[in-house]
C-alpha positions as CSV (number, residue, x, y, z in Angstrom):
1,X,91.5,-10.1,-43.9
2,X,91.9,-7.0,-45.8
3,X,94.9,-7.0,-48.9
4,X,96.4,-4.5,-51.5
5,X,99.3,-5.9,-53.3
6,X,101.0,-3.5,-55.6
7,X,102.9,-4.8,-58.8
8,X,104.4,-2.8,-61.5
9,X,106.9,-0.8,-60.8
10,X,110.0,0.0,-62.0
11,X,112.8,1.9,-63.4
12,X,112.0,3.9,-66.9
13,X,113.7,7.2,-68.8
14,X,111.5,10.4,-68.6
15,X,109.0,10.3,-71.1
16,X,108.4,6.5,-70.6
17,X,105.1,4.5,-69.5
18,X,104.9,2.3,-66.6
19,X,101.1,0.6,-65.0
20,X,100.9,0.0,-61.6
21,X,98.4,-2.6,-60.7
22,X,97.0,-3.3,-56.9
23,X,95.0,-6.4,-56.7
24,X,92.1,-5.9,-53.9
25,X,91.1,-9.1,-51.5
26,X,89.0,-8.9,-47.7
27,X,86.6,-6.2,-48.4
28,X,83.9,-5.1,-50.4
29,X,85.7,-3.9,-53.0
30,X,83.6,-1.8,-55.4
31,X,82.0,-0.1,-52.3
32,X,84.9,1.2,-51.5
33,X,86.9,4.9,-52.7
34,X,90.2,2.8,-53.9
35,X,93.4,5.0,-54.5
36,X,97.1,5.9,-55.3
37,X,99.5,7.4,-53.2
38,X,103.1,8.5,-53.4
39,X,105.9,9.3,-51.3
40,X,109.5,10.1,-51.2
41,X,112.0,9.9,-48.4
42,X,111.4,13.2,-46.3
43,X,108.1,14.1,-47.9
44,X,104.7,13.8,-47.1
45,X,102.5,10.9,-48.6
46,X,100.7,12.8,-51.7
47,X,97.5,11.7,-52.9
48,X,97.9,11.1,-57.0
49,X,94.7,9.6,-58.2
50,X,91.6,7.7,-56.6
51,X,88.6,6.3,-58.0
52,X,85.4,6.3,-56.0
53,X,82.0,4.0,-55.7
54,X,80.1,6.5,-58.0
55,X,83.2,6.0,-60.6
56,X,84.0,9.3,-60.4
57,X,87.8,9.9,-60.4
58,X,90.3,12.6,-58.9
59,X,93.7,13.5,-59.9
60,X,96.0,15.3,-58.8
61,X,97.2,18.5,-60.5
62,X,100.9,17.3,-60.8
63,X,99.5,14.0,-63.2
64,X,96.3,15.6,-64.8
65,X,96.9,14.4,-68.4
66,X,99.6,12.3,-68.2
67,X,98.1,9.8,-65.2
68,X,94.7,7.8,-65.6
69,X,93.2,5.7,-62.8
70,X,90.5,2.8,-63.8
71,X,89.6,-0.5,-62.2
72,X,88.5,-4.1,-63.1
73,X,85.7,-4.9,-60.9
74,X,85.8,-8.8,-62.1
75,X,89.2,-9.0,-60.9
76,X,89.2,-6.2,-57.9
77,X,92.5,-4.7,-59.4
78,X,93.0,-0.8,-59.4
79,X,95.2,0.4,-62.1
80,X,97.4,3.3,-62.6
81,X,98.5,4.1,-66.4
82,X,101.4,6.2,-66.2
83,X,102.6,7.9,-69.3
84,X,105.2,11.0,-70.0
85,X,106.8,10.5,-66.8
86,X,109.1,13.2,-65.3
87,X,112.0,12.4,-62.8
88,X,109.7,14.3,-60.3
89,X,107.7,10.9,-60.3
90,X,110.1,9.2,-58.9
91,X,108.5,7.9,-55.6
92,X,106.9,4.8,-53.6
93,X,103.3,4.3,-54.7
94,X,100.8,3.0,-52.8
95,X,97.5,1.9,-53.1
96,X,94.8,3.0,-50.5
97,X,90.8,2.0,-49.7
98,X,89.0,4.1,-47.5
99,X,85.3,5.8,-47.5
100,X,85.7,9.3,-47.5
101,X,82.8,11.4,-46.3
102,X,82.9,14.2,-49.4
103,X,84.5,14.3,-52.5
104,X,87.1,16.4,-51.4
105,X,88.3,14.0,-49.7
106,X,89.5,11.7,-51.8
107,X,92.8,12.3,-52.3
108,X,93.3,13.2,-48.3
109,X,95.7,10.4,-47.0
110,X,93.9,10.8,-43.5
111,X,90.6,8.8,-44.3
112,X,92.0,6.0,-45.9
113,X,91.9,3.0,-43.3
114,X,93.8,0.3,-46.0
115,X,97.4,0.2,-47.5
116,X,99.4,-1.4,-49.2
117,X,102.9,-1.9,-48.5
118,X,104.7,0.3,-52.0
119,X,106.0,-0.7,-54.9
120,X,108.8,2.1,-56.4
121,X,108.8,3.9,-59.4
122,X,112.1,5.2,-60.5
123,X,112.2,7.5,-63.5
124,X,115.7,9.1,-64.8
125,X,116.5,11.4,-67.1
């Protein structure tokens, strides 16, 4: 059956690095539009970064420079570098496969049919 298990998280001081990992099993992996999610308590689930089958990747505006997706096909792991991070990082991340129709979609929560279950990043000031 279908697994993403997030590892990497943590608590760092703003300005720190952190890489999540999520290590893919149960699918076909590098057919797939694999992803990075957030939340905090209250808030909706915000998409941060995904990298789809053409290897084109999507970030959000709130990371752009300071957040950089990639993925090891040998190993079916999606990565998330992290660097410069700002309390307003602080959140659950998740990782996400789905198969969006358009581009657009990829950092749309909506069309992604497999999570995983979090792993919390912490950042203080």
């Amino acid at each position: 059956h279908v697994q993403l298990v997030e590892s990497g998280g943590g608590s760092v001081q703003a300005g720190g690095s952190l890489r999540l990992s999520c290590a893919g099993s149960g699918f076909t992996y590098n057919s797939y539009c694999l992803a990075w999610f957030r939340q905090v308590p209250g808030k909706e689930r915000e998409g941060v970064a995904a990298y789809d089958s053409d290897a084109h990747t999507s970030y959000a505006d709130t990371v752009k420079g300071r957040f950089t997706i990639s993925q090891d096909f040998a190993t079916n792991t999606l990565y998330l570098q992290m660097d410069d991070l700002k309390p307003e990082d602080t959140a659950m991340y998740y990782c996400a496969a789905g198969l969006p129709s358009r581009r657009l979609d990829n950092l749309n929560q909506y069309v992604y049919k497999y999570w995983g279950r979090g792993t919390q990043v912490t950042v203080s000031t």
